[in-house]
C-alpha positions as CSV (number, residue, x, y, z in Angstrom):
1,X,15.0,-14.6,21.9
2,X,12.8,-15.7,19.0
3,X,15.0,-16.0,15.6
4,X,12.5,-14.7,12.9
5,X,13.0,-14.1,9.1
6,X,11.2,-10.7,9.7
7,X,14.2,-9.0,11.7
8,X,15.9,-7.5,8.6
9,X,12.5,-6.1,8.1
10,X,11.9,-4.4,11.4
11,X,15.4,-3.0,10.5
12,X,14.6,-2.0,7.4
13,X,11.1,-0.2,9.0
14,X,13.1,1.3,11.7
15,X,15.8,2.9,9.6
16,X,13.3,4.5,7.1
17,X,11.8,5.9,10.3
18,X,15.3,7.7,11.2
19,X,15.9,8.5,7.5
20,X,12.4,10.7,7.6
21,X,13.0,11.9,10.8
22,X,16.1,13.6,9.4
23,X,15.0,14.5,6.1
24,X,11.8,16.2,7.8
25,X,8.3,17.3,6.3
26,X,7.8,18.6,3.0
27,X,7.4,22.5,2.9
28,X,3.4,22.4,3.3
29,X,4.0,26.5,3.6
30,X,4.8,26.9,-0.1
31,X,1.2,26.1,-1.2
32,X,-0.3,23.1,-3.9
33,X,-2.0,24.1,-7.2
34,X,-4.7,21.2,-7.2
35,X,-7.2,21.1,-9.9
36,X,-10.7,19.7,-8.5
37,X,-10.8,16.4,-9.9
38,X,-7.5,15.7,-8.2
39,X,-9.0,16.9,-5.0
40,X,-11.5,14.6,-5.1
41,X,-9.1,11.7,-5.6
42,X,-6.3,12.5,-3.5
43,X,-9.5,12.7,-1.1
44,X,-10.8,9.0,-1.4
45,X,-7.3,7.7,-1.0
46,X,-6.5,9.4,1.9
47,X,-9.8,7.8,3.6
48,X,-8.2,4.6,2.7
49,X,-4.6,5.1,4.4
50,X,-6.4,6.7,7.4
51,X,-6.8,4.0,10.0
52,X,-5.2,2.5,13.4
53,X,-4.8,-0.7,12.4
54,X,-5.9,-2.6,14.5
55,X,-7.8,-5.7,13.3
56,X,-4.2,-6.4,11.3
57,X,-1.6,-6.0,14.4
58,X,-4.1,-7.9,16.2
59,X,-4.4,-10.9,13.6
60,X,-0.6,-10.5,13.0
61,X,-0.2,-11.0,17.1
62,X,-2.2,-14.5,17.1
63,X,0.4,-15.5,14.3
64,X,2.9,-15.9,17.6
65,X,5.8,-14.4,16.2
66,X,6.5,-10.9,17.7
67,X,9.3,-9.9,15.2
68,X,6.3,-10.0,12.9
69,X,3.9,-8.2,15.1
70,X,6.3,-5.3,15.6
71,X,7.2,-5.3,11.9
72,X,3.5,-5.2,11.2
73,X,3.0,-2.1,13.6
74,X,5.6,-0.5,11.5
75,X,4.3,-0.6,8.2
76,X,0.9,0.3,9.9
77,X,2.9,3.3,10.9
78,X,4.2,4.7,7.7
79,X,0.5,4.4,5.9
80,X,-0.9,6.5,8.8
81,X,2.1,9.0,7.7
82,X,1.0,8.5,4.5
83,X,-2.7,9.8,5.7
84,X,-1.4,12.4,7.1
85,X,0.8,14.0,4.7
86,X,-2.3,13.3,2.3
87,X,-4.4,15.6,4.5
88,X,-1.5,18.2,5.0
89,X,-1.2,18.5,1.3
90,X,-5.0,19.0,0.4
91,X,-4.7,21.5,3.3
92,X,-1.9,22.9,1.3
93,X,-4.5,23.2,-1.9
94,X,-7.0,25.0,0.2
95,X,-9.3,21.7,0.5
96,X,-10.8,19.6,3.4
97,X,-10.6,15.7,4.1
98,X,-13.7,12.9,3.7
99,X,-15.2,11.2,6.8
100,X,-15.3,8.2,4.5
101,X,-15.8,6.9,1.2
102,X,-18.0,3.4,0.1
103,X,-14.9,2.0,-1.3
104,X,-12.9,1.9,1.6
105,X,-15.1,0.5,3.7
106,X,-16.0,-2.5,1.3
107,X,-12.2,-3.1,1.4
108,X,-12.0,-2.8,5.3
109,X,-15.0,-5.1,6.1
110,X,-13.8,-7.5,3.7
111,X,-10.3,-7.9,5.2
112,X,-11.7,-8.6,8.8
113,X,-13.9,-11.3,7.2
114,X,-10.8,-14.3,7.7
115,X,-7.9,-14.4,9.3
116,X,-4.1,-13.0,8.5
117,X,-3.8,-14.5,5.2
118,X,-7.1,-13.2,3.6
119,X,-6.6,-10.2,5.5
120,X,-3.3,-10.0,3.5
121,X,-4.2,-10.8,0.5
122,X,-7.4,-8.4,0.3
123,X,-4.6,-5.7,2.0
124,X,-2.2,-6.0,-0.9
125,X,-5.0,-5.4,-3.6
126,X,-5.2,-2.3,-2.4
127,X,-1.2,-1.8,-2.1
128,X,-0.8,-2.6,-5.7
129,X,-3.7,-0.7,-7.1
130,X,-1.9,2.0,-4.8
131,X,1.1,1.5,-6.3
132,X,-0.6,2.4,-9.6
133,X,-2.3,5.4,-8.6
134,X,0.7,6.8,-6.9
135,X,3.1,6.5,-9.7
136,X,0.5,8.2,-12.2
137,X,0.1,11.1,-9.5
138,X,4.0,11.5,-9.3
139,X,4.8,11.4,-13.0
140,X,1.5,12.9,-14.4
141,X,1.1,16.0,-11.6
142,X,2.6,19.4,-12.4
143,X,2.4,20.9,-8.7
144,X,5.7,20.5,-6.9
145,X,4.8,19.7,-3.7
146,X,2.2,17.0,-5.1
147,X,4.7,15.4,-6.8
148,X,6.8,15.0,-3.8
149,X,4.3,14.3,-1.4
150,X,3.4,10.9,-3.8
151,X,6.8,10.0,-4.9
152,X,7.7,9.5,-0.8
153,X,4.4,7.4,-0.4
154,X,5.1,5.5,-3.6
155,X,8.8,5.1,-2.1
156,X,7.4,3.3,0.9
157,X,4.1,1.3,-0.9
158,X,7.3,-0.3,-2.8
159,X,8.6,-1.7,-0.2
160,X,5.4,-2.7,1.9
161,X,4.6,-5.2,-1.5
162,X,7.3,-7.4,-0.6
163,X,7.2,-7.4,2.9
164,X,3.5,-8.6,2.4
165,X,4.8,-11.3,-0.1
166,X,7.3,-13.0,2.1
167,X,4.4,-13.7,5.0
168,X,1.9,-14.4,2.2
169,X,4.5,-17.1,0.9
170,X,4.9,-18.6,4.4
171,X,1.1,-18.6,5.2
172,X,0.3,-20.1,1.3
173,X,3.3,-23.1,1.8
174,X,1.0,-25.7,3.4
175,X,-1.0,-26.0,0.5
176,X,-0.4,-28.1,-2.5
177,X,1.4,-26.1,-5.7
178,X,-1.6,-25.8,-7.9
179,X,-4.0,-24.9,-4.5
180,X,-1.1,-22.0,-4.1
181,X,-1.5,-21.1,-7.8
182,X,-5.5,-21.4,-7.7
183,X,-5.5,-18.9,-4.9
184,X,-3.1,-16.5,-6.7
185,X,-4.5,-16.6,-9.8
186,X,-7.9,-15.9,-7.8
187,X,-6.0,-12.9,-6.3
188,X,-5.1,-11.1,-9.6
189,X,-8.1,-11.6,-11.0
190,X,-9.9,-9.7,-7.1
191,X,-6.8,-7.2,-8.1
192,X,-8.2,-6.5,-11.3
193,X,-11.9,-5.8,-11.1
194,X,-10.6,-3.4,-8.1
195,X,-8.1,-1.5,-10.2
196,X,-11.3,-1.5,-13.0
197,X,-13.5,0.2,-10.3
198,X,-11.1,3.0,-9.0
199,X,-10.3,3.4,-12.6
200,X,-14.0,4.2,-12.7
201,X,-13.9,6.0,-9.8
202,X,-11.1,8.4,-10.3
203,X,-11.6,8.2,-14.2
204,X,-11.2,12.2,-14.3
205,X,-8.1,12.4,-11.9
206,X,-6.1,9.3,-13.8
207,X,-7.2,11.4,-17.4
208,X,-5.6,14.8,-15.6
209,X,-2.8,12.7,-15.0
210,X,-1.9,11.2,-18.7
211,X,-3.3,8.0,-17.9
212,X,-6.7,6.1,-19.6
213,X,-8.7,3.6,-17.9
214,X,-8.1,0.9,-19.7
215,X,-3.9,2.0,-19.6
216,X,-4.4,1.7,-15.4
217,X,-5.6,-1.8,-15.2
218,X,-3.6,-3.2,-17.7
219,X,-0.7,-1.7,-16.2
220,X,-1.8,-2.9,-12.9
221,X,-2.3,-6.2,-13.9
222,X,1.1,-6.3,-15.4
223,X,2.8,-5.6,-12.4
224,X,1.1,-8.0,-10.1
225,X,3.2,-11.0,-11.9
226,X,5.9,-11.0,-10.0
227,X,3.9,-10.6,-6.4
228,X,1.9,-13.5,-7.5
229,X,5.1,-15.7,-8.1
230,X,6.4,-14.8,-5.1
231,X,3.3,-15.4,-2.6
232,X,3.5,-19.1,-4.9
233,X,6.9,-19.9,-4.6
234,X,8.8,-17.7,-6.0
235,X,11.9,-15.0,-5.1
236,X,11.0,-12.2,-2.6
237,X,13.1,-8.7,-2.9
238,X,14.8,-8.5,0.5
239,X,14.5,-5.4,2.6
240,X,16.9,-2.8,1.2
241,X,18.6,-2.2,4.7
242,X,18.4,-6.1,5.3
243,X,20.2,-6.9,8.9
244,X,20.5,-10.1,10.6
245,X,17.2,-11.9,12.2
246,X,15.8,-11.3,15.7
């Protein structure tokens, strides 16, 4: 049996699974009160957590550790929950889903440009940009069911950001200390002409919400400190339900 440092993860994947199991759906019957501009945003998002997967499980299989792999097909499995209750919820405010949206697909061709570790870097741009957005659409939305729909998907996106640290950190250690800095550095500055465009993008939504432009990037900025010390050198948050290794 292969030890791996990513067993307490699986764990921690695999008991979030049970815990939604048991807590169930939210009650999509009682209706969402979604003004248009948040339509249109909660729209574009949901193109982006819409996907199988499958370039990532399959880079994350040639890293030849299968504690990782499975891990990987777990988090793959909560954002295409995420996708779904997305879709249930603008179903819920009497509105449709995108076939696809420009800035998605820029993000999805550029992660299969590289391997794993660009791949994972490009990937958490768009988990910590997320991160922002569903925080803003928690705290700033005054329909119930919106609320609760992105406080569980903000719930999960908080723990996905370290599990992507810890293999960013192990894929970044054969490089020299300032290479490792260079390249995070690099990855904050990627993180914030992103957050800059889908503060652009969704300008109207994040102004619904209580939250200015410039407010989102800066705040999003802010938050990326930590991540980058971590994929350096730095202390990763263990999984909250950390077991054992596999």
């Amino acid at each position: 049996m292969i030890k791996s440092e990513y067993g307490a993860w699986v764990t921690e994947f695999e008991a979030e699974r049970e815990r939604r199991a048991a807590l169930g759906d939210p009650d999509w019957g009682k209706g969402a009160q979604l003004p248009a501009e948040i339509v249109r945003s909660i729209q574009k998002f949901q193109v982006g957590e819409d996907g199988d997967g499958s370039a990532l499980s399959g880079k994350a299989d040639l890293a030849g550790d299968p504690v990782y792999s499975e891990a990987v097909r777990l988090f793959i499995a909560e954002e295409q929950n995420h996708a779904r209750m997305l879709k249930l919820l603008l179903a819920a405010g009497g509105a449709g889903t995108l076939d696809g949206h420009w800035s998605d697909a820029a993000f999805v061709r550029f992660r299969r440009l590289l391997g794993l570790r660009v791949e994972l870097l490009v990937l958490m741009v768009a988990e910590v940009v997320a991160l922002g957005y569903y925080r803003a659409l928690r705290d700033g939305a005054t329909d119930p069911l919106t609320i609760e729909v992105a406080g569980r998907i903000l719930t999960d996106e908080e723990r996905h950001v370290p599990f992507h640290c810890l293999r960013l950190q192990k894929g970044l250690a054969g490089l020299p200390r300032p290479a490792r800095r260079a390249v995070t550095a690099g990855w904050r500055g990627l993180l914030v002409g992103a957050a800059g465009l889908v503060a652009v993008d969704h300008g109207p939504a994040l102004r619904a919400l209580g939250v200015g432009r410039g407010t989102f990037v800066a705040q999003t900025l802010r938050s990326s400190a930590w991540m980058a010390r971590a994929m350096s050198d730095g202390p990763v948050p263990a999984p909250a339900r950390a077991g054992s290794g596999v």
